[in-house]
C-alpha positions as CSV (number, residue, x, y, z in Angstrom):
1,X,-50.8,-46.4,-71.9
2,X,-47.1,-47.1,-73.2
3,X,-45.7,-44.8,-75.5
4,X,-42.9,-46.4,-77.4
5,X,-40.0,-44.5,-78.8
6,X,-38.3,-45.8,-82.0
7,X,-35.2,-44.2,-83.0
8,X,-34.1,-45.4,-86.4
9,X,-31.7,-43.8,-89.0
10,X,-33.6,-44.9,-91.5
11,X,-37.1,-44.3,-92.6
12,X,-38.0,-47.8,-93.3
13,X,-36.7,-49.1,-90.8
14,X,-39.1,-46.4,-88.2
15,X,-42.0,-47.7,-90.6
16,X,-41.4,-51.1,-89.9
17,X,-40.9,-50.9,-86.4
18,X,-44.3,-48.6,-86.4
19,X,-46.1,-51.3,-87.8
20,X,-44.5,-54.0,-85.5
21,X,-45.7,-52.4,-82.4
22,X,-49.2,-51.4,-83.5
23,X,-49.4,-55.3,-84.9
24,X,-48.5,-55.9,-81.1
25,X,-51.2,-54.0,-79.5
26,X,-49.1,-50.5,-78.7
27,X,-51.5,-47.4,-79.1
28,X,-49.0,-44.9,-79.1
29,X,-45.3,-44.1,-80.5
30,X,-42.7,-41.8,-80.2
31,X,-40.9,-41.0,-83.8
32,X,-37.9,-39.4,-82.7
33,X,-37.0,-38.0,-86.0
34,X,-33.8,-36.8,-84.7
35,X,-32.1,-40.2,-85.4
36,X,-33.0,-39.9,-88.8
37,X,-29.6,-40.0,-91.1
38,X,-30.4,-37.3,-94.2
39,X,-33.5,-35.3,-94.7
40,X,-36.8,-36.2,-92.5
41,X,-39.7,-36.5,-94.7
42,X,-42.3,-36.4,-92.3
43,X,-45.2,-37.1,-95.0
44,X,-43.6,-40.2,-95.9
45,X,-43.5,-40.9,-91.7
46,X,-46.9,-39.7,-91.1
47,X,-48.6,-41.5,-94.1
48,X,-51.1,-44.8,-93.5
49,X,-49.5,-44.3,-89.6
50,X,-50.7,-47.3,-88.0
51,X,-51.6,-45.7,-84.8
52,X,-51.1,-42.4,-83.3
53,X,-48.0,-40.6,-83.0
54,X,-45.6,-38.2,-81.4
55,X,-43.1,-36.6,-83.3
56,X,-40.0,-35.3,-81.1
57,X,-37.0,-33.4,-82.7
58,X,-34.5,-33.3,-79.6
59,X,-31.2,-31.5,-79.6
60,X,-28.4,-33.0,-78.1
61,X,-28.8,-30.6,-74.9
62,X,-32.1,-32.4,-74.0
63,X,-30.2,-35.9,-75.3
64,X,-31.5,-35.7,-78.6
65,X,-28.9,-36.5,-82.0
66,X,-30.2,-33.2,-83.9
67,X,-27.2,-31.7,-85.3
68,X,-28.9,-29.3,-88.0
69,X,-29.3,-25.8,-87.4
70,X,-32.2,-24.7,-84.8
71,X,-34.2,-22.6,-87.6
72,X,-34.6,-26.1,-89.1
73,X,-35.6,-28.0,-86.2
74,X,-38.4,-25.3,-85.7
75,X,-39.7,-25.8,-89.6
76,X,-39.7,-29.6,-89.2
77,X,-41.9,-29.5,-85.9
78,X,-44.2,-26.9,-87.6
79,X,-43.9,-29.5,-91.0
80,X,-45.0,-32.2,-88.6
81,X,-48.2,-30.2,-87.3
82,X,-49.0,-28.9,-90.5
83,X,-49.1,-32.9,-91.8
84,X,-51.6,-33.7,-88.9
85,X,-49.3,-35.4,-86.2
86,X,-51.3,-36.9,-83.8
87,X,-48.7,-35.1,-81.1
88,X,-45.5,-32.7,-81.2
89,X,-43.2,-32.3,-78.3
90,X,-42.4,-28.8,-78.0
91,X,-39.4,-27.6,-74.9
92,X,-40.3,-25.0,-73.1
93,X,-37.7,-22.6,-74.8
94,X,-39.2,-23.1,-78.3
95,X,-43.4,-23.4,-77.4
96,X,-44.0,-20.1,-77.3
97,X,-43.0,-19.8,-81.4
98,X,-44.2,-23.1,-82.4
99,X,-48.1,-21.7,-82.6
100,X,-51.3,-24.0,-81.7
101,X,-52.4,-25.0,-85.6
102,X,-55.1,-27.7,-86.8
103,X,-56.2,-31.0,-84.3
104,X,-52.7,-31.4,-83.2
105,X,-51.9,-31.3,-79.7
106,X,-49.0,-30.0,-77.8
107,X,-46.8,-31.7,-75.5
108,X,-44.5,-29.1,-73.6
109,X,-41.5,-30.8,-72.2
110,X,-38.7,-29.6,-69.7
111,X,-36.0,-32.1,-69.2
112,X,-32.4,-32.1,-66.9
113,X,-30.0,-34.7,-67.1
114,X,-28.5,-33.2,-63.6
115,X,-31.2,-33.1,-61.0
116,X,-34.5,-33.2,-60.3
117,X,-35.6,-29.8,-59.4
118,X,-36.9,-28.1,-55.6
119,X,-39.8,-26.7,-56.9
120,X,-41.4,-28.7,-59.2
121,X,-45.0,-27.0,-58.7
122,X,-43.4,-23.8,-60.2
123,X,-41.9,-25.4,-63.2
124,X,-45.4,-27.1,-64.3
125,X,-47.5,-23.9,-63.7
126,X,-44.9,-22.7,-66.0
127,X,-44.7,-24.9,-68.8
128,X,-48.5,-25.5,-68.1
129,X,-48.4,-21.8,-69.1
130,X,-47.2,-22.3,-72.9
131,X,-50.6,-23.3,-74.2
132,X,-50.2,-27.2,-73.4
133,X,-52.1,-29.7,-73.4
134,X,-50.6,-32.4,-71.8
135,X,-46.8,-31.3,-69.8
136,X,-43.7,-33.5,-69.6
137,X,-41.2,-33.3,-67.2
138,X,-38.2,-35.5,-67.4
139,X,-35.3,-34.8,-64.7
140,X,-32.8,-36.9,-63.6
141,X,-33.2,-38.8,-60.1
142,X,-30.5,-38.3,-57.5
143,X,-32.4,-39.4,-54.2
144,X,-35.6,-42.0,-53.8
145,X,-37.6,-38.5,-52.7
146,X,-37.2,-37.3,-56.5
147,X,-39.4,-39.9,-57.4
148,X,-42.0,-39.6,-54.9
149,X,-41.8,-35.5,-55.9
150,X,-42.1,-36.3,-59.2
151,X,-45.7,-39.0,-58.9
152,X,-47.2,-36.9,-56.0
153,X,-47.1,-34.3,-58.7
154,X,-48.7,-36.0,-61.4
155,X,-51.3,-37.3,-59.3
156,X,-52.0,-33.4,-58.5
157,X,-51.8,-32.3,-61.9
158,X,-55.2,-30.8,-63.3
159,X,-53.7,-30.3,-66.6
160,X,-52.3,-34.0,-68.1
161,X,-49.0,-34.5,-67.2
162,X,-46.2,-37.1,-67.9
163,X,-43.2,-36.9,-64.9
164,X,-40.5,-39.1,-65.1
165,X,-37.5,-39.5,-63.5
166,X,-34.5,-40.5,-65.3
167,X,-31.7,-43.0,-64.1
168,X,-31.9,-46.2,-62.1
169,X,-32.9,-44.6,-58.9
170,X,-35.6,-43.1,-60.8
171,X,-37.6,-46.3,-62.4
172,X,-40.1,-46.3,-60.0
173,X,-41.5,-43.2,-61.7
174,X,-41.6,-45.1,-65.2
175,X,-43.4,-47.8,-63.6
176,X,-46.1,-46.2,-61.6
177,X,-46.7,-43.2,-63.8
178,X,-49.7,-44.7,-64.9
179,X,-51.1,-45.7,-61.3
180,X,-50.1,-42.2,-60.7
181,X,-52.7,-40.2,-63.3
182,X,-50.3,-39.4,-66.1
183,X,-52.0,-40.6,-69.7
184,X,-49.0,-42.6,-70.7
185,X,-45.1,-43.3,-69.9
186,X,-42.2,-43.9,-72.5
187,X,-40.5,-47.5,-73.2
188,X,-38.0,-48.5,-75.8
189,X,-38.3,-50.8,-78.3
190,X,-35.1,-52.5,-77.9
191,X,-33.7,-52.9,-73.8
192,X,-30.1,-52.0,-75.8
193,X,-31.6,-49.0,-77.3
194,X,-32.3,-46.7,-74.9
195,X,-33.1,-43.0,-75.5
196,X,-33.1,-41.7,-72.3
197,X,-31.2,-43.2,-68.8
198,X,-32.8,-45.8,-67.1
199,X,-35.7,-46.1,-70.1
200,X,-37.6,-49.7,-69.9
201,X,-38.4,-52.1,-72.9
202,X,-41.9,-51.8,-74.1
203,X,-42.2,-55.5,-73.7
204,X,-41.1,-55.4,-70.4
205,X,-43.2,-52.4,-69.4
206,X,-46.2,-54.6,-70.8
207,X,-45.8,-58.1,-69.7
208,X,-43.2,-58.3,-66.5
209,X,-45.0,-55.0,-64.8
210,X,-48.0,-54.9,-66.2
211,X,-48.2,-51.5,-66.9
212,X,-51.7,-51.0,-68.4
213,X,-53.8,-52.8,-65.5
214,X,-51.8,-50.7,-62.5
215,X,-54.3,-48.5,-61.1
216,X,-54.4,-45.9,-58.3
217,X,-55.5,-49.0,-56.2
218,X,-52.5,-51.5,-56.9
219,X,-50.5,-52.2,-53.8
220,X,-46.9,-51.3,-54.5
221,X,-43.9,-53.8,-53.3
222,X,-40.4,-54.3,-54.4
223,X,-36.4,-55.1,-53.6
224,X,-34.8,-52.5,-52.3
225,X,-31.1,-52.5,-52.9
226,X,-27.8,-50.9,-54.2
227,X,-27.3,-51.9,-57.2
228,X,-30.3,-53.2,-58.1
229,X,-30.5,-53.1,-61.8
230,X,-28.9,-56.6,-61.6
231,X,-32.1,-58.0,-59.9
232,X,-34.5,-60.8,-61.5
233,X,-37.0,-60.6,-58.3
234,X,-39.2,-58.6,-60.4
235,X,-39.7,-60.7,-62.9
236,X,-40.4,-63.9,-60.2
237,X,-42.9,-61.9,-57.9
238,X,-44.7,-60.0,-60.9
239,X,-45.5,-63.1,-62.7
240,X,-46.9,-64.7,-59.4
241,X,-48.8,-62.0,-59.3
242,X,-50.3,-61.9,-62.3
243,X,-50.7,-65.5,-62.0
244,X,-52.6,-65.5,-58.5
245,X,-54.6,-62.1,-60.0
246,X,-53.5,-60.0,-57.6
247,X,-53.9,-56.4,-57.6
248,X,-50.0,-55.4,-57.0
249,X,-47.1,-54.5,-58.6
250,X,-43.6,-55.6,-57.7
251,X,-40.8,-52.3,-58.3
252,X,-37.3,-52.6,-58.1
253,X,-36.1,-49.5,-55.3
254,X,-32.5,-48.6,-55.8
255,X,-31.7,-46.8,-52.9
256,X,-27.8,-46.1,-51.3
257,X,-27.0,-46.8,-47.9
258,X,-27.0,-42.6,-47.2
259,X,-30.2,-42.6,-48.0
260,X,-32.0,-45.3,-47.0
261,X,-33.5,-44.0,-43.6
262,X,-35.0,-41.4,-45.5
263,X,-36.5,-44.0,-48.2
264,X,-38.0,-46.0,-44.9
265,X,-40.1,-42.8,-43.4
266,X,-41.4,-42.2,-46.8
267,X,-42.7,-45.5,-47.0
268,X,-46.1,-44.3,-46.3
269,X,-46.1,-41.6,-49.6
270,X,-46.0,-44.2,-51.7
271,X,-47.5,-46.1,-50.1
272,X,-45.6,-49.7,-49.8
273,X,-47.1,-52.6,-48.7
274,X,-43.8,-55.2,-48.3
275,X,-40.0,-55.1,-49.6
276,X,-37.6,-57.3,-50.6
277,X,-34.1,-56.1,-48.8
278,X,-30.7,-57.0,-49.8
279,X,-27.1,-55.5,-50.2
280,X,-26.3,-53.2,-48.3
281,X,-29.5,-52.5,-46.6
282,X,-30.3,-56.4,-45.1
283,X,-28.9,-54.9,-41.0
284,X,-29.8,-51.7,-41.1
285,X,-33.6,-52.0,-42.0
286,X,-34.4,-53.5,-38.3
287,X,-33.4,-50.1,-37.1
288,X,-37.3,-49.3,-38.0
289,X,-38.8,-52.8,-37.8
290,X,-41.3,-52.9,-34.8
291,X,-41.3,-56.8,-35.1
292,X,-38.7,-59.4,-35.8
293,X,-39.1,-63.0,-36.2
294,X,-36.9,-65.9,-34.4
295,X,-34.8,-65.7,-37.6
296,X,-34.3,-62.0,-37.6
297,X,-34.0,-61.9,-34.1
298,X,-31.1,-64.6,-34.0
299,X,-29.0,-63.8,-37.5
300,X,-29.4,-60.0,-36.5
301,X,-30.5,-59.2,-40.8
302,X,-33.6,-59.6,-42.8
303,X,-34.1,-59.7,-46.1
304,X,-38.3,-59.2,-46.2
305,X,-40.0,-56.6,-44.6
306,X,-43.7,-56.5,-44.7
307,X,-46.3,-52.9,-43.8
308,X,-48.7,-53.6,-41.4
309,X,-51.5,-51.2,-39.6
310,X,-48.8,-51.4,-36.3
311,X,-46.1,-51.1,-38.4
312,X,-43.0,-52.9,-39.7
313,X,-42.1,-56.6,-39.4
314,X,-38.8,-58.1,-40.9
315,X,-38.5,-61.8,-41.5
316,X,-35.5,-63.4,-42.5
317,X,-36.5,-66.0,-45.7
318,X,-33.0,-66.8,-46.5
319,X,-32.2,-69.0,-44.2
320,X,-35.2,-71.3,-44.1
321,X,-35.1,-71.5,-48.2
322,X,-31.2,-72.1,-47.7
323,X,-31.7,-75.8,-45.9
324,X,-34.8,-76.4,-47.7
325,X,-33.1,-76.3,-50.7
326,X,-30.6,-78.8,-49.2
327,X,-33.5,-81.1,-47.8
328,X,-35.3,-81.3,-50.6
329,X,-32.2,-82.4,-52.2
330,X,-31.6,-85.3,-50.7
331,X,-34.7,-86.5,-50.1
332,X,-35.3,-86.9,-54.0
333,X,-31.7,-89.1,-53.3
334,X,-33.8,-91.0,-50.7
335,X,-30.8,-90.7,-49.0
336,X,-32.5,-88.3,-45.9
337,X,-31.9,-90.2,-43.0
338,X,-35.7,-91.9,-41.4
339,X,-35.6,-89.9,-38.2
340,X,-35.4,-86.4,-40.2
341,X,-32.3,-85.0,-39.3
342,X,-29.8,-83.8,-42.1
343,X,-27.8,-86.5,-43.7
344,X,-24.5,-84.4,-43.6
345,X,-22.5,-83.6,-40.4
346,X,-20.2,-81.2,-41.3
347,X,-20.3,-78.5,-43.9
348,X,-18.0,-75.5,-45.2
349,X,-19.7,-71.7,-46.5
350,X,-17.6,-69.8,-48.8
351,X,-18.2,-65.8,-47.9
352,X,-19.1,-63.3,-45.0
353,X,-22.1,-61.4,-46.4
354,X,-25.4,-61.7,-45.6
355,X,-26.7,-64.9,-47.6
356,X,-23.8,-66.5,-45.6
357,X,-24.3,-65.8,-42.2
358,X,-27.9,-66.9,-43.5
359,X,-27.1,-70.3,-44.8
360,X,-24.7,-71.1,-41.8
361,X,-27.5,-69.5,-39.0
362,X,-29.9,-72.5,-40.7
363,X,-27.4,-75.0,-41.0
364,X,-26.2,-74.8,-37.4
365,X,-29.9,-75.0,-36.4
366,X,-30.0,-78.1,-37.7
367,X,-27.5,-79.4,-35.9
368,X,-24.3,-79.3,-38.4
369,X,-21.2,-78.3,-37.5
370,X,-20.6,-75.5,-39.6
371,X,-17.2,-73.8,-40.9
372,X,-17.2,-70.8,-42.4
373,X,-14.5,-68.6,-44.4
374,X,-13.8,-65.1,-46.6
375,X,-11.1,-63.8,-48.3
376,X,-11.6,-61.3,-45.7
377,X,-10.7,-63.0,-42.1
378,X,-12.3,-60.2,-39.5
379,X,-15.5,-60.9,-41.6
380,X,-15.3,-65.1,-41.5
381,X,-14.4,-64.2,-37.9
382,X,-17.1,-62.1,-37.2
383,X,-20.0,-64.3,-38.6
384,X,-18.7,-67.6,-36.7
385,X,-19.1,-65.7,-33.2
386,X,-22.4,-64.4,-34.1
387,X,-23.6,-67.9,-35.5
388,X,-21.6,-70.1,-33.1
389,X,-19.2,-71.8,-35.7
390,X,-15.7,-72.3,-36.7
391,X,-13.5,-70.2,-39.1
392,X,-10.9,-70.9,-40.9
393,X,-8.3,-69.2,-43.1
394,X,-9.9,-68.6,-46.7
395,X,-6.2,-70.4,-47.8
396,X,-6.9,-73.1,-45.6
397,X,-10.4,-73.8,-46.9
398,X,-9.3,-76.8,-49.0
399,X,-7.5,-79.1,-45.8
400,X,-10.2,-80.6,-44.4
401,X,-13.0,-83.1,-45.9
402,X,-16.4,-81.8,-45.6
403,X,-19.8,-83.1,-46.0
404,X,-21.6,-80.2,-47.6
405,X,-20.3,-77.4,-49.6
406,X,-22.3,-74.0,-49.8
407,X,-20.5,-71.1,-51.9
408,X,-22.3,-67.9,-50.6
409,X,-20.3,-65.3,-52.7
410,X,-20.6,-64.1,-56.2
411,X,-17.8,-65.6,-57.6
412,X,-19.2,-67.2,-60.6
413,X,-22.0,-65.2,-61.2
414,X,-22.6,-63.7,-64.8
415,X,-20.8,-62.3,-66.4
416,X,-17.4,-64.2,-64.7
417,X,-19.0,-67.6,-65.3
418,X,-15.4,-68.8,-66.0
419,X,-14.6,-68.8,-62.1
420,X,-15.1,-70.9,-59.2
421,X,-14.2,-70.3,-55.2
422,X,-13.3,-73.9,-55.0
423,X,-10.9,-76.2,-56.6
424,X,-12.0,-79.4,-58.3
425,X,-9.3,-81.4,-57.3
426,X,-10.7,-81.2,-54.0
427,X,-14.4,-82.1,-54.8
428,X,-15.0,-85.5,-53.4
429,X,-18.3,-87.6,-54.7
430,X,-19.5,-87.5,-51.0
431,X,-20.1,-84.1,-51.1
432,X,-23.1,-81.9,-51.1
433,X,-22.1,-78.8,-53.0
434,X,-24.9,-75.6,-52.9
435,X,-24.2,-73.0,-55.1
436,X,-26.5,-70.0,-54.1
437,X,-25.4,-68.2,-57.5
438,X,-28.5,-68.3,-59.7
439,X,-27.3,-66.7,-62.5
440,X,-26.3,-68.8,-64.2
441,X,-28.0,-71.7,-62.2
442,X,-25.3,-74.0,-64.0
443,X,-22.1,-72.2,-62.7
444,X,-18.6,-73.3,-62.8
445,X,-18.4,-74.9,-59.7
446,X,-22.2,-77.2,-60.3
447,X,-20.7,-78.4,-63.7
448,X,-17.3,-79.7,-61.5
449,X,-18.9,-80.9,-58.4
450,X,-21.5,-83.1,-61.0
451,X,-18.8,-84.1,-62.5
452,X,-17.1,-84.9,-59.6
453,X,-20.1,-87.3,-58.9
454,X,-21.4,-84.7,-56.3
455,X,-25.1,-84.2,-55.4
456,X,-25.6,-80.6,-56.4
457,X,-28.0,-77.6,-55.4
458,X,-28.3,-74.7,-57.6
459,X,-28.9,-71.0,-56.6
460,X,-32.4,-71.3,-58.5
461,X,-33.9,-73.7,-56.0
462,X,-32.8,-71.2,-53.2
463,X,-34.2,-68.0,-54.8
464,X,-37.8,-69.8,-55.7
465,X,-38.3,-70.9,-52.6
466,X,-37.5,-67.8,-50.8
467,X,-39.5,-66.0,-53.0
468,X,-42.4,-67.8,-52.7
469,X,-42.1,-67.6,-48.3
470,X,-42.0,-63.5,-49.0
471,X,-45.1,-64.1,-51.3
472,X,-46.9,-65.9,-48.9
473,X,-46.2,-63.5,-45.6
474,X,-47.3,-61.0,-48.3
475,X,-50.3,-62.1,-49.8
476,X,-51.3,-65.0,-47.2
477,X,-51.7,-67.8,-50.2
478,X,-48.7,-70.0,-52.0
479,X,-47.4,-69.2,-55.2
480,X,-46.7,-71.9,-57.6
481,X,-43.0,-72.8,-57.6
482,X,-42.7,-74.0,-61.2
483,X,-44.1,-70.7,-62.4
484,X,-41.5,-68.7,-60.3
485,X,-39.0,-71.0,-61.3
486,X,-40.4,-70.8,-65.1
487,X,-39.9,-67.0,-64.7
488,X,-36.5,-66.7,-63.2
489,X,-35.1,-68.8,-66.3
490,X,-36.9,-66.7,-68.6
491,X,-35.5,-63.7,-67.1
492,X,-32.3,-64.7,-66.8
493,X,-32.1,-65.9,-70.2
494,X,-32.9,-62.5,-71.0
495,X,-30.3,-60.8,-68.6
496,X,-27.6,-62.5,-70.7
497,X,-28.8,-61.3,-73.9
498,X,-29.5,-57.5,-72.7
């Protein structure tokens, strides 16, 4: 079950959103009466409740806005269970003098915005202690091991209990608390109204993950990255999912690099079943992959990893999604040459990270004579003697004529949708220009090149399909393109709003 919090300074406006959310099929909310501007009047909140409640008073120690004095925090809380709340959250500091009183049941929180603590079995026992009925521990996540701490404890618990970890290393936690035992989690109502670091939208929460159908048998994947806040993967592989009926949830992992050995033994714990893998971790994840495909093998990086009975194997979808993209492109020109090979001869990557050595690995499979370049020249240099291309000068990257243009860096991605790695003046109708940018699919550079008369790729094309190669090593059937496709614009759409 979601909990949703609503956090309002007006009581209206918490009895509208109240109703809004129960209209919407939500079972249980959080009134944070905190927020409230003026003098609570819990009767008036409580009254003709649509569905059950929980009524939380939190000071600005555990995050909270209550600025009154603490005798009369302690009288609201005892107002609200006098009134017949459904719930009252009670820290461990004040249970013991808020006594048990009518059908109202007690929620015992502990929550630290630092860390997540050693002994987490000590702390429950303790606030288990304080005449609770269901505990809630909210800490903050510093290390991909707090959040495993933090489930495995739930799923231990004999009395009810609600962990989360806060922060983005600690969504997982949000996410899985459910698959994990605990009766419910906490969502917002609005994504730019959050309560609590790293808190999810209820909407979210219900339709991109699922929330409510995760059980203690749902395979758990993910992308595992750093950032990864930024990444729309969940919303592509979680609707597939959903749309193929498969029993599996799709997480984002953030997880940095000094930690991200550790994160790989504990794969078991969770236990995962495949990730995604991207920036910075795309290199060293082979370090504990007992299998490699060609692509793996001859790029040296992978970006999907997949759990098997004999271990890891890393494949490398980038690259074959990368000239797909480009072939699929021009055969809807009808301008792919009849014996197969690619219609372009030369082409020029902008960037040295991993998508580029990627893109320019495919391309000189196929038989073009690549080029590549960076604003940083060891890196250019480094990827054209693993791949077996040329480099050039990133201020040289507009002398000669090339075939096909691929930009592989992130200049034009949202929010810097005003930039481009490539003058227009030197965009020539000939051209094939890829832009593996996806948000926005439309970027800077695409709206020049088509006006330039080029034939144009967008990042969008690239993503889908490499998507939907992870989700068929995964899963071993084909997810629908167009849904994937669907699901990435919604998201992104989305992404610009948040």
């Amino acid at each position: 079950m979601i909990c949703v919090s609503i956090g309002r300074g007006r009581h209206r406006h918490v009895i509208a959103e109240h109703k809004h959310l129960a209209d919407n099929g939500v079972c249980l909310v959080e009134l944070r009466v905190d927020y409230i501007q003026g003098a609570v009047q819990i009767k008036r909140l409580l009254k003709d409740r649509p569905c059950p409640v929980i009524v939380t008073c939190r000071r600005s120690s555990e995050g909270g806005r209550w600025e009154q004095s603490e005798e009369a925090r302690l009288l609201l809380l005892r107002t609200a269970i006098v009134e017949g709340a459904d719930y009252v959250d009670l820290e461990d500091d004040i249970a013991a003098k808020v006594p048990r009183y009518g059908q109202t049941k007690r929620i015992v929180s502990h929550h630290d915005f630092g860390k997540t603590p050693a002994d987490l079995t000590l702390l429950h026992k303790r606030l288990a202690s304080l005449d609770a009925d269901i505990v809630k521990i909210a800490t903050m996540a510093n290390h991909p091991t707090d959040n495993l701490r933090m489930l495995e404890l739930v799923h231990a618990s004999k009395v009810p209990t609600v962990g989360i970890c806060m922060g983005d290393i600690g969504t997982p936690t949000r996410i899985l608390a459910g698959r994990a035992g605990a009766p419910f989690t906490f969502a917002t109502f609005q994504e730019d109204r959050v309560m609590a670091p790293g808190q999810i939208g209820w909407r979210q929460m219900r339709d991109v993950y699922r929330y409510d159908a995760l059980t203690a048998k749902t395979r758990v994947y993910g992308v595992v990255a750093d950032p990864v806040a930024h990444s729309l993967s969940p919303a592509v592989h979680n609707a597939a999912l959903a749309a193929a009926g498969i029993d599996a949830v799709y997480v984002p992992f953030r997880v940095p690099a000094e930690q991200f050995d550790q994160f790989l033994s504990n794969a078991p714990r969770w236990p995962l079943a495949g990730l995604s893998v991207t920036i910075p971790h795309k290199e060293a994840v082979l370090r504990y992959c007992r299998h490699q495909d060609d692509l793996v093998k001859a790029i040296g990086a992978a970006n999907t990893v997949a759990f098997g009975p004999d271990g890891m194997a890393a494949f490398n979808t980038d690259a074959t999604a990368a000239v797909e993209s480009l072939e699929a492109a021009i055969a809807e020109q009808e301008t792919l040459l009849s014996d197969g090979g690619m219609p372009v001869k030369t082409a020029l990557v902008l960037g040295a990270g991993g998508a580029a050595r990627a893109v320019a690995f495919g391309l000189k499979r196929k038989g073009v004579d690549v080029t590549v370049t960076s604003r940083t020249t060891e890196r250019a240099d480094k990827i054209a003697a693993e791949v077996g291309c040329k480099a050039v000068a990133w201020n040289s990257r507009h002398r000669l004529p090339y075939d096909c243009l691929v930009n592989a860096t992130p200049v034009g991605m949202h929010p810097n949708v005003d930039e481009t790695p490539y003058e227009k003046d030197h965009l020539r109708p000939y051209m094939l220009v890829f832009d593996t940018v996806y948000n926005p699919e439309s970027t800077l550079l695409i709206k020049e090149a088509r006006a330039a008369g080029c034939r144009t790729v967008t990042g969008v094309e690239m993503f889908v399909r490499q998507a939907a190669i992870q989700f068929r090593i995964w899963h071993g059937v084909d997810a629908d393109p167009q849904l994937m496709r669907e699901a990435l614009k919604r998201a992104t759409a989305s992404a610009k709003l948040a």
